[in-house]
N, C-alpha and C positions, 0 to 999 in steps of 0.2 A: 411552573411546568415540571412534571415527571418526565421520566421516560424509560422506554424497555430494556431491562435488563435480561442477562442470561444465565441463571442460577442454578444449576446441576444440583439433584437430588436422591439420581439413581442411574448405575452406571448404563453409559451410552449401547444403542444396537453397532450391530456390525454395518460396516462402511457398503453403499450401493457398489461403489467402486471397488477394488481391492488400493490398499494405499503403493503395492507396487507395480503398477500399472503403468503410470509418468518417471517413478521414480527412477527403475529400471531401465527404461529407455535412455533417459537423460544421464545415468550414472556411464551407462556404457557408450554414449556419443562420446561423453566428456573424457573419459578414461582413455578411449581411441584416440582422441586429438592430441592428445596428452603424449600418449607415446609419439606419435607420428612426427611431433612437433611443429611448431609455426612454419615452418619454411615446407612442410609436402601433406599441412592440412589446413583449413579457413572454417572451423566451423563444425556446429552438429545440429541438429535438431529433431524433432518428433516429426517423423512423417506422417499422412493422412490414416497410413493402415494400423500406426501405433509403432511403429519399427523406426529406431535410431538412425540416419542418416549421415552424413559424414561427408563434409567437401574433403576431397582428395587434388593433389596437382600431377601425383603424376600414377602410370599405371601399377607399380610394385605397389605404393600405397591403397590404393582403389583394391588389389589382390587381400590384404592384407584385412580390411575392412570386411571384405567379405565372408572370408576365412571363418571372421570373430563374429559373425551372425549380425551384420548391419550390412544396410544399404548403401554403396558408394555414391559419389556424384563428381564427378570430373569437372575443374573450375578452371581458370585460367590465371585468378591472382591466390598467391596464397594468405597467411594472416599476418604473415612480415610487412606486406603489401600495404593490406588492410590496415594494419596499426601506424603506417607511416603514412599514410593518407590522412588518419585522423589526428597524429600529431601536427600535422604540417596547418589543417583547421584550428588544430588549437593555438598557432605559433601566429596565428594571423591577426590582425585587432578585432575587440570582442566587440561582437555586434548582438546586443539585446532583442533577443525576438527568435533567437535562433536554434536550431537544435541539429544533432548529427549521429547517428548510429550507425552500424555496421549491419546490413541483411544479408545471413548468412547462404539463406536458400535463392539468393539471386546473385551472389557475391562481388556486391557492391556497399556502396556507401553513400547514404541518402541523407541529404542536408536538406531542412526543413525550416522554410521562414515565415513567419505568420504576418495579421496582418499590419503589426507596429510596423514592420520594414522596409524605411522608405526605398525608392528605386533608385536610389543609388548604390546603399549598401548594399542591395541583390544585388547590381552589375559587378559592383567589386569583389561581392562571393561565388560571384560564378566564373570570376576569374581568376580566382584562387583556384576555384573546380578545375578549372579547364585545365590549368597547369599541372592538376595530380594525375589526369589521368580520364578516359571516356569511363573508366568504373565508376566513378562519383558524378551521384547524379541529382541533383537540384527540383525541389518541389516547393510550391507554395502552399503554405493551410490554412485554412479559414478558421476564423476566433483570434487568441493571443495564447500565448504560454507562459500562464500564469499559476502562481504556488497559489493552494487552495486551502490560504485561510480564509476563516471568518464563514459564518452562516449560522446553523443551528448547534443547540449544547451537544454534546453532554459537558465540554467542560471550559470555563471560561478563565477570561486573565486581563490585565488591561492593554494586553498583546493583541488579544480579538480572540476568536472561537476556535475552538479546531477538535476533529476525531480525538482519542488515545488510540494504540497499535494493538499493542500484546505487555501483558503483567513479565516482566523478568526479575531477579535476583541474583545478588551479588556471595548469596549466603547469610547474610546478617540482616540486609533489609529491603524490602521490595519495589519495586518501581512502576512506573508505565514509561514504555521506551512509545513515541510518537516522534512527528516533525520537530525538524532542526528551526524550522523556520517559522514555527507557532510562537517561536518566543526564546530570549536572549536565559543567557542563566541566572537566576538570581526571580525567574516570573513568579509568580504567584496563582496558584490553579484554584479556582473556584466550583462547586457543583449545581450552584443556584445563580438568579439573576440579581440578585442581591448585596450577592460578596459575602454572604452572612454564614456559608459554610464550606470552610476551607480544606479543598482535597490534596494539597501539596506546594509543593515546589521544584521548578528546574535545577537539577543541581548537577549538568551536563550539558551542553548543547553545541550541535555541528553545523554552520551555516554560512555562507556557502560551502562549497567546497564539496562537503558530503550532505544531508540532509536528514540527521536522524538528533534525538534527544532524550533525556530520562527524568521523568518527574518523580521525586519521591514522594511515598504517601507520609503525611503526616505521622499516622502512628507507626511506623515502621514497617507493616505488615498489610498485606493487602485482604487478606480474610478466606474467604471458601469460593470456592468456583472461579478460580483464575485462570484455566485452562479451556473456559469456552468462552466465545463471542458470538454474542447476540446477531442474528440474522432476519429479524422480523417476524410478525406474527405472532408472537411465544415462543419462538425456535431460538436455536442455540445449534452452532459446531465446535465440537469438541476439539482445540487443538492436540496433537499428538506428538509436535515436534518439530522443530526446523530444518530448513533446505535451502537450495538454489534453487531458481526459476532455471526453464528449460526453453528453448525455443520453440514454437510450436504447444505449449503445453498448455492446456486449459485450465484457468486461474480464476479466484471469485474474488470480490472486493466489497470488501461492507465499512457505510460510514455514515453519519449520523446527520446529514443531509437525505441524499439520492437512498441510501439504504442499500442492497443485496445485488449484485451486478455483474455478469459475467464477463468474459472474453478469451484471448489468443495472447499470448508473450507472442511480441512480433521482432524483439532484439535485447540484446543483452551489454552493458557496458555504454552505452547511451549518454550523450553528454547535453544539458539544454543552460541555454543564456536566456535564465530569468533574468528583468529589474534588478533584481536582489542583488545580482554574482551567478556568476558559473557553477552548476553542482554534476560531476563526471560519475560513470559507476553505474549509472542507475537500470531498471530494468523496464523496457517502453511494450506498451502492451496497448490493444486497443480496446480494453473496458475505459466506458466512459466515468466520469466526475465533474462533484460540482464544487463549489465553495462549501469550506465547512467539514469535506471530507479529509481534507489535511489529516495525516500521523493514521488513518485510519488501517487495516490490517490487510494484506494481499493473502490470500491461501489456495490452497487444492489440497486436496482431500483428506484435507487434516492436518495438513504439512504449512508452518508460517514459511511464508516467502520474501513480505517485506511488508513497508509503511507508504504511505501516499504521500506523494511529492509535490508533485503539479501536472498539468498539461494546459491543453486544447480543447472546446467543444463543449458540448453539457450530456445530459443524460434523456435529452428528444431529440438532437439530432446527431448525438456520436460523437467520437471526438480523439484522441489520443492522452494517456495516462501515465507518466514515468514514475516508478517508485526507488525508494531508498530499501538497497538487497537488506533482509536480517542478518543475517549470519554475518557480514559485514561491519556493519553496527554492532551487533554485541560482542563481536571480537577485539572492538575497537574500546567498547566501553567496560570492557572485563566484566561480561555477564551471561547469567543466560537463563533461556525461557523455565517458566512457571510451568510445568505441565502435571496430569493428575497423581502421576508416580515421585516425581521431583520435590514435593514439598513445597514450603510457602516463605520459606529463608526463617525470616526472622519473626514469620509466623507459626512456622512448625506444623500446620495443618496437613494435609492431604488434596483439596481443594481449596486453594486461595479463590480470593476474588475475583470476578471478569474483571479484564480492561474494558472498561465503558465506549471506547471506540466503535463499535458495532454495535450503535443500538438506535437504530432509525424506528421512529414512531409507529409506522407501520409497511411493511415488505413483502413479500412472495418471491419464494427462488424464482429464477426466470426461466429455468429448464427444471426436467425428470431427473437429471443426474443429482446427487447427490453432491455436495462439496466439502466433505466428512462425515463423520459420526455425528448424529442427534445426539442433542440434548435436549431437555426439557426446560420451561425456564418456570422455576417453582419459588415457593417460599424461602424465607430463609429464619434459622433458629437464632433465638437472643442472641445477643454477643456479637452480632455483625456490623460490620464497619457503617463507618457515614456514609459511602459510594455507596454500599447496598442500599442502606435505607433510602437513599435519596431516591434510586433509580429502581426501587422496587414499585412497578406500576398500581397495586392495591394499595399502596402506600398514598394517603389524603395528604396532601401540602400544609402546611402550619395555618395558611392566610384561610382557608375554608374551614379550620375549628373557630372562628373568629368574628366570619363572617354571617350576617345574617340573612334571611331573605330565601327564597325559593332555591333549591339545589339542582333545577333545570337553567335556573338563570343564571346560576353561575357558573355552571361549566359551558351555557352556552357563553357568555359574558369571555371567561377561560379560553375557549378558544378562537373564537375571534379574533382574542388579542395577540395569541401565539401567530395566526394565521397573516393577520397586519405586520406582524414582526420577520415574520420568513418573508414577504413578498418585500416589505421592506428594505431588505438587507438585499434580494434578489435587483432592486431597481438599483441600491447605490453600488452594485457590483457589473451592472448590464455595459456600462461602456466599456470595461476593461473586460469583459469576459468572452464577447462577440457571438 
């Protein structure tokens, strides 16, 4: 099996959006809360008109707000409040199935149980609710909250399947930072079904707890076009840099399942009891996922925001998606992003190679908005890596120079087998996925 890559060959157009559009709003929510401090603020987020918002508790703060060109909003808890509400969830016995975030534009805190939990553990968690307070308020969700390994390549392990994120560098040599939960340290990353062509190794990984990891590439270096990720079709978005998610802020998500996906950041710092362990931090958003999207790339308009975690739901009937923040992760891992001015570490290029994480077989943005800078997704000159070659779509597979027989009949033969294979993996995942 190939599949689409995103290979820059000629510098990107200008963005539909401007990139300080979200940015801007969300630096000045943030900057506001910031001075105001937790105890006479709860919160910021992007309003409908594009304008920063601001929970305030009392009226000199609400003044203050205004002053500085945002919109106030008068609450009743502040984020001292807030934060001790959700430690006191955390301080409770962990019950798997469960998840809890803070909504800053309703300024409460919504506990989230899907359908592993039995009715007991609800009554017990709703009495834990009851006791913090009528702010926290109790919802049930349909599906399970599940980490979304396993599905389709691009890249495999004997861990199971999962997206890559974004290429970063340490300076001397480059990586793909993806899911913590794709796989222990020490995995083994493959780009074929085979095993027969080896893309790396885990030589990082955070799980539970946080949710992120760094696979190093074999040859130290990731190659040209590192800076964009594939979005379907031929398409490619240029990353341009990293950031925080914002509340309210419209975000895209591409992964080598479901492919090109939009949505809403609906909270920030988000905590969910997978199976696995408790992973806190995260950012919960309502673009949907599927299996297989695992470690895959969250963005807006050019800007990396984070890697795919898990959630709820699929991508027909919706669902909820929590990810692991970037900026977080590479802070953590002493790195940082690939981008087209940064270099290639221990490549020394200009363009490194994409992270193969966003490279769904075939996709179409789901809106007119733009979700960065185009790229193009083109050839690539001698001398490029095994990833490229692999997931260069003109690129014939080893097994067809070998084969004989009709070349309708074997790519129908091709994908049939692909297509037995994805449905396949879709049945042994349907009980746990709901």
């Amino acid at each position: 099996m190939v599949t689409q890559a995103a290979m820059a060959s000629e510098p990107p157009q200008a963005p539909a959006t401007p990139l300080s559009t979200a940015g801007t709003a969300g630096e000045t929510g943030s900057a506001l809360t910031a001075k105001l401090g937790t105890a006479r603020s709860a919160g910021s987020w992007i309003g409908a008109d594009g304008r920063p918002v601001v929970a305030v508790t009392d009226a000199k703060a609400a003044r203050e707000v205004r002053q500085a060109g945002a919109e106030p909003k008068r609450v009743g808890h502040s984020m001292n409040e807030l934060k001790s509400a959700t430690a006191t969830l955390r301080s409770a016995p962990r019950v798997a199935g469960t998840a809890w975030a803070v909504d800053y534009r309703t300024n409460r805190v919504v506990v989230r149980a899907d359908s592993t939990v039995s009715s007991g553990d609800w009554t017990k968690m709703t009495q834990v609710a009851s006791r913090i307070g009528d702010f926290v308020t109790m919802e049930r969700s349909k599906g399970t909250f599940t980490t979304r390994l396993n599905g389709a390549q691009p890249i495999l392990s004997t861990s199971g399947r999962c997206s890559a994120g974004f290429n970063v560098t340490n300076g001397q040599r480059d990586f793909i930072l993806t899911a913590g939960h794709c796989g222990p340290t020490g995995s083994i990353w493959f780009a074929d079904n085979q095993g027969d062509k080896q893309l790396g190794a885990t030589v990082n990984s955070n799980f539970p707890g946080a949710d992120f990891s760094l696979v190093q590439y074999d040859s130290g270096k990731a190659g040209a076009g590192a800076d964009v990720v594939a979005v379907g079709g031929g398409k490619g978005v240029r990353i341009t840099g990293a950031g925080d998610a914002t509340v309210g802020q419209r975000v895209f998500r591409s992964g080598s399942t479901s492919g090109l996906h939009d949505g809403q950041v609906t909270a920030l710092n988000a905590t969910v009891n997978y199976p696995e362990g408790t992973v806190t931090g995260l950012i919960e958003t309502n673009v949907c996922a599927e299996p297989g999207d695992s470690g895959g790339p969250l963005f807006s308009e050019g800007v990396a925001l984070g890697v795919t975690s898990g959630g709820s739901g699929d991508c027909t009937s919706g669902g909820t998606t929590f990810f692991q923040p970037l900026t977080k992760a590479m802070a953590a891992l002493n790195v940082r992003l690939i981008t087209s001015g940064a270099g290639a570490g221990a490549g020394g290029g200009q363009n490194p190679s994409p992270a193969p994480s966003a490279a769904p077989q075939s996709t179409v943005a789901p809106s007119a908005a733009a979700p960065g800078s185009s790229a193009p997704v083109s050839g690539i000159a001698e001398g490029r890596t095994l990833l490229a070659r692999l997931t260069d779509t003109r690129n014939v597979g080893p097994g067809l120079l070998i084969m004989a027989g009709s070349l309708i009949a074997l790519f129908a033969a091709r994908y049939i087998r692909s297509e037995q294979e994805r449905r396949a993996y879709q049945r042994y995942y349907s009980a746990t996925w709901g």
